[in-house]
C-alpha positions in Angstrom: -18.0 10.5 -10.3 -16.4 11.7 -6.8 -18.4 9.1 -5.1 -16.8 6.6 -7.5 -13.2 8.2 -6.6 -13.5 8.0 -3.2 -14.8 4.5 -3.5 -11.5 4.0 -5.3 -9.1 5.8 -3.0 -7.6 7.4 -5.5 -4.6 8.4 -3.4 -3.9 4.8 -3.5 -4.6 4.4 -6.7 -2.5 6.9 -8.1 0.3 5.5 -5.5 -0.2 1.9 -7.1 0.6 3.4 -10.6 3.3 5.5 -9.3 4.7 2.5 -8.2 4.8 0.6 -11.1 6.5 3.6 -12.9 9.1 3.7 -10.5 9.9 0.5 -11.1 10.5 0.9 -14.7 12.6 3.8 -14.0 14.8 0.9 -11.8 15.0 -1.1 -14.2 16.3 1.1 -16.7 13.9 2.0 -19.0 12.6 5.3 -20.8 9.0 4.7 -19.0 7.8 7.8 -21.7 8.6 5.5 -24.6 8.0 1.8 -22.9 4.1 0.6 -23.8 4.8 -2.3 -21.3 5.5 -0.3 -18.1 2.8 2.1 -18.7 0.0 -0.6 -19.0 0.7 -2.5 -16.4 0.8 1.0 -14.1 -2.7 1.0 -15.7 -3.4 -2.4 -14.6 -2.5 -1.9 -11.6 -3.9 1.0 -10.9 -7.1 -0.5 -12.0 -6.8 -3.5 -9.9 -5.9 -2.0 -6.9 -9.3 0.6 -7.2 -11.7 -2.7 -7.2 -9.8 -4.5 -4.5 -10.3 -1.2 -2.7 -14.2 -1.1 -3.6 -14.7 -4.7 -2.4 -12.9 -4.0 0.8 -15.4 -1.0 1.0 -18.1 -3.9 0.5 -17.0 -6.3 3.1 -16.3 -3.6 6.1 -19.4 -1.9 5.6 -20.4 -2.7 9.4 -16.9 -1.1 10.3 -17.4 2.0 8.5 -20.3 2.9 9.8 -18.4 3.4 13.3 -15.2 4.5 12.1 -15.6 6.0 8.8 -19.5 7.1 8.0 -18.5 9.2 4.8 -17.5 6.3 3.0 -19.8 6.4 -0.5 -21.6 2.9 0.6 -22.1 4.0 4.7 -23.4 7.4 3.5 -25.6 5.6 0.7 -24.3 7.8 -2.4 -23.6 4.6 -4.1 -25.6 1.2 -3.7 -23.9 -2.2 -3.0 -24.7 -3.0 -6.5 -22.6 -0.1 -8.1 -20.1 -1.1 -5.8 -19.9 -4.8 -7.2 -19.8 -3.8 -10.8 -17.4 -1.4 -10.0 -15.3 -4.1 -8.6 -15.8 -6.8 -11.4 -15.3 -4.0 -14.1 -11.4 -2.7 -12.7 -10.4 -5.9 -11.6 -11.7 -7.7 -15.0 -10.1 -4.7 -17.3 -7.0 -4.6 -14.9 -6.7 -8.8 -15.6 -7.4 -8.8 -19.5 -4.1 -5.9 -19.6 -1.8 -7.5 -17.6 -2.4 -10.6 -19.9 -1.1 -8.7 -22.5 2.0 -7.6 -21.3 2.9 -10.9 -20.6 2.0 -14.0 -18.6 4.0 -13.0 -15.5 2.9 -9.7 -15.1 -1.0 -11.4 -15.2 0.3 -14.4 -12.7 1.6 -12.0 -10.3 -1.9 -9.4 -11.1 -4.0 -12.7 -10.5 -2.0 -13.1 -7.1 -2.8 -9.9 -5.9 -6.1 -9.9 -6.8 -6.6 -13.4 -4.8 -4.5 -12.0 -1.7 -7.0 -8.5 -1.7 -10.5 -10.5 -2.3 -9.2 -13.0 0.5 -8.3 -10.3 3.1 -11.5 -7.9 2.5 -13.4 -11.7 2.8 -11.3 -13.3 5.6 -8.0 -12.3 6.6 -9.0 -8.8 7.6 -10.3 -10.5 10.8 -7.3 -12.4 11.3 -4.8 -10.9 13.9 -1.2 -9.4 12.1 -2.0 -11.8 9.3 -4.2 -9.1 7.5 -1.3 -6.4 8.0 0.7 -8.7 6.5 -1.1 -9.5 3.6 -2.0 -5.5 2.9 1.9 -5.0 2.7 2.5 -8.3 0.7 0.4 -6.8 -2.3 2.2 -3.4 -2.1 5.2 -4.9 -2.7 3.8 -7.2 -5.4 3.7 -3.5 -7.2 6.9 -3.2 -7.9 7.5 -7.0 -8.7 5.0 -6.8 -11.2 6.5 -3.4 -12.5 9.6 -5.2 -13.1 8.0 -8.5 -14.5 6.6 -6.5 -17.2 9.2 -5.3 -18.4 11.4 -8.6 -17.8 13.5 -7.6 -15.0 13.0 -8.1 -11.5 16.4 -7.9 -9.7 16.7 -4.2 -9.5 13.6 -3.8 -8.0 13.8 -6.1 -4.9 14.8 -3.1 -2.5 12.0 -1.4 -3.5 9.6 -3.7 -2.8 11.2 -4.6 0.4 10.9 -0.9 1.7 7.1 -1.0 0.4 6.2 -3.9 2.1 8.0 -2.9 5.8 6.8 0.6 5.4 2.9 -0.9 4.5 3.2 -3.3 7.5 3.3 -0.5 10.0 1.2 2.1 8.5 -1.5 -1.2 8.6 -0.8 -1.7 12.0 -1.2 2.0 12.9 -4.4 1.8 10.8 -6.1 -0.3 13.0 -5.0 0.9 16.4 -7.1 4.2 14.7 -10.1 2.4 14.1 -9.8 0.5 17.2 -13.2 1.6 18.4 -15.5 0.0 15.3 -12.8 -2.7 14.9 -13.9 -4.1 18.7 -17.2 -3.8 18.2 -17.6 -5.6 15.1 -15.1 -7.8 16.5 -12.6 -8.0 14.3 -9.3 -9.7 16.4 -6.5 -7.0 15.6 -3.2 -6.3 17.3 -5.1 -3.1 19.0 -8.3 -5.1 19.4 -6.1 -8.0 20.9 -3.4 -6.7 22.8 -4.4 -2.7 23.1 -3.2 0.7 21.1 0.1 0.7 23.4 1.4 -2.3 21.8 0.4 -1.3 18.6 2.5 2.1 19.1 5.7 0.2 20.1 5.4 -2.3 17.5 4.5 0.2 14.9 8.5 2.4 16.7 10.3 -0.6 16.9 9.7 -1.5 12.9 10.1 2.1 12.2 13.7 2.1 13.8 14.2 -1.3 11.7 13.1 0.7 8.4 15.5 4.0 9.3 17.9 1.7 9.8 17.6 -1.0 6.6 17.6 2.5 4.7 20.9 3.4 6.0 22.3 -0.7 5.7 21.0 -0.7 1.8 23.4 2.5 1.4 26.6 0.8 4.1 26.3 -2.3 1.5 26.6 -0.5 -2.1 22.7 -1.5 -2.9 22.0 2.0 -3.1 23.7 5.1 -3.6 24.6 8.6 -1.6 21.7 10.0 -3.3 18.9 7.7 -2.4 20.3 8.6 1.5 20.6 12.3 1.2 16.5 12.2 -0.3 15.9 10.1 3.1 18.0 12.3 5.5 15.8 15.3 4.4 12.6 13.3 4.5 12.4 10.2 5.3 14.3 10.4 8.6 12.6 13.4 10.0 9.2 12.2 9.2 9.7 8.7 10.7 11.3 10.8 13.9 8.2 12.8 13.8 6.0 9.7 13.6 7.9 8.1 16.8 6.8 10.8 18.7 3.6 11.0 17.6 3.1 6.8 18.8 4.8 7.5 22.1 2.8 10.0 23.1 -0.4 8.2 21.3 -1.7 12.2 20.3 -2.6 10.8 17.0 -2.6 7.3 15.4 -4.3 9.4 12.3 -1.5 11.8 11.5 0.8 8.8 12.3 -1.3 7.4 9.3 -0.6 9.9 6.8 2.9 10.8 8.0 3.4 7.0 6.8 1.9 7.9 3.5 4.2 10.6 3.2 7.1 8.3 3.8 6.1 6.3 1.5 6.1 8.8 -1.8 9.6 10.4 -0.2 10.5 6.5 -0.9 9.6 6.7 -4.1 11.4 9.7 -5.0 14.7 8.3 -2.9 14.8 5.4 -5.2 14.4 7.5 -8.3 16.8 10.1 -7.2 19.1 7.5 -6.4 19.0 5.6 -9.8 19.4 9.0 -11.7 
């Protein structure tokens, strides 16, 4: 089973479901009494652990360099488990977004395309595979609010989810630089070097700090959702700056990212409350 959750990424996983919740909550809704929300969280969730096995599937090569615990590098599962793992999610994950309704399954179908088409192609496609990878993230919260009917409220969301994805990506692959070039996969690091990749990665990081503190200037969101970001957000993204400039650690960069990205979460929530 911990071969299967690693397979998974269940951190992202549970992020994915989070997501969708989240947008409930921005929309309004009782999410502890709302079937709708809930399943497509599930769906999501779902979803997003087979588009994460067949990424596993594809990079294989990769992982071998940069990360050989993977379940398929260090053989604990086969390529075969892997595949019906993938078919089984993404096929359950499908058949319950089609009934919540037919948007929530256009937009799950979407997704599904965009992840099978970057673990199959785009991942070797310069920015164009960061890009992607923070398209879908942001379909989570689209898709949270198309199941329940509602999209509007969730647009900054899904903006922050998307700008925030785009640069964790591109610090992603200025970490795995090494397996990346050898494979020869054609990525911003791979390209143009992990220097470039650091500035880029600071420069949308000041755009981010800043489009917090615009969304709060222009009444989109309230004192709240700032104060949660003052006493996280900021200070990690500060903390992340440093961490490019000085190029100590592209991997805490990673996670310092990931940590941005919950404090997001709880911002928005904070702020609708």
């Amino acid at each position: 089973m911990s071969s299967y959750l690693k397979l998974a990424r269940i951190g992202n996983v549970i992020l994915a479901f989070l997501s969708v919740e989240v947008a409930g909550i921005l929309c309004g809704l009782d999410i502890a009494r709302n079937w709708h929300i809930f399943a497509a969280a599930l769906a999501a969730s779902l979803i997003t652990a087979g588009g994460n096995a067949i990424n596993d599937l594809f990079d294989i090569d990769i992982d071998r360099i940069n990360r050989p615990k993977r379940p398929l590098v260090s053989g604990k599962l086969s390529k075969r488990q892997a595949t019906i793992f993938y078919i089984v999610t993404t096929l359950i994950g499908l058949i319950i977004s089609a009934a919540v309704n037919i948007w929530t399954l256009l937009i799950a179908l979407a997704a599904g395309g965009l992840v099978f088409a970057y673990s199959f192609k785009f991942k070797r496609m310069i920015f164009l595979s960061n890009f992607v990878v923070a398209l879908v993230t942001g379909l989570a919260f689209l898709y949270g609010g198309a199941a329940v009917g509602d999209i509007r409220d969730v647009y900054p969301a899904a903006l922050f989810a998307f700008l925030a994805n785009l640069i964790r990506e591109i610090i992603k692959d200025a970490e795995d630089v090494r397996g990346d070039g050898e494979i020869g996969v054609r990525t911003i690091a791979t390209r143009y070097g992990t220097r470039t990749s650091a500035w880029l990665s600071i420069a949308l990081t000041i755009i981010l700090l800043f489009a917090a503190w615009g969304a709060f200037q222009l009444g989109i969101l309230p004192i709240q959702f700032l104060t949660v970001c003052g006493l996280t957000i900021f200070p990690i993204g500060v903390y992340i700056t440093y961490l490019l400039i000085t190029r100590s650690s592209f991997s805490e960069a990673s996670f310092g990212y990931k940590l941005m990205m919950i404090f997001g979460l709880v911002a928005l929530i904070v702020g609708k409350v």
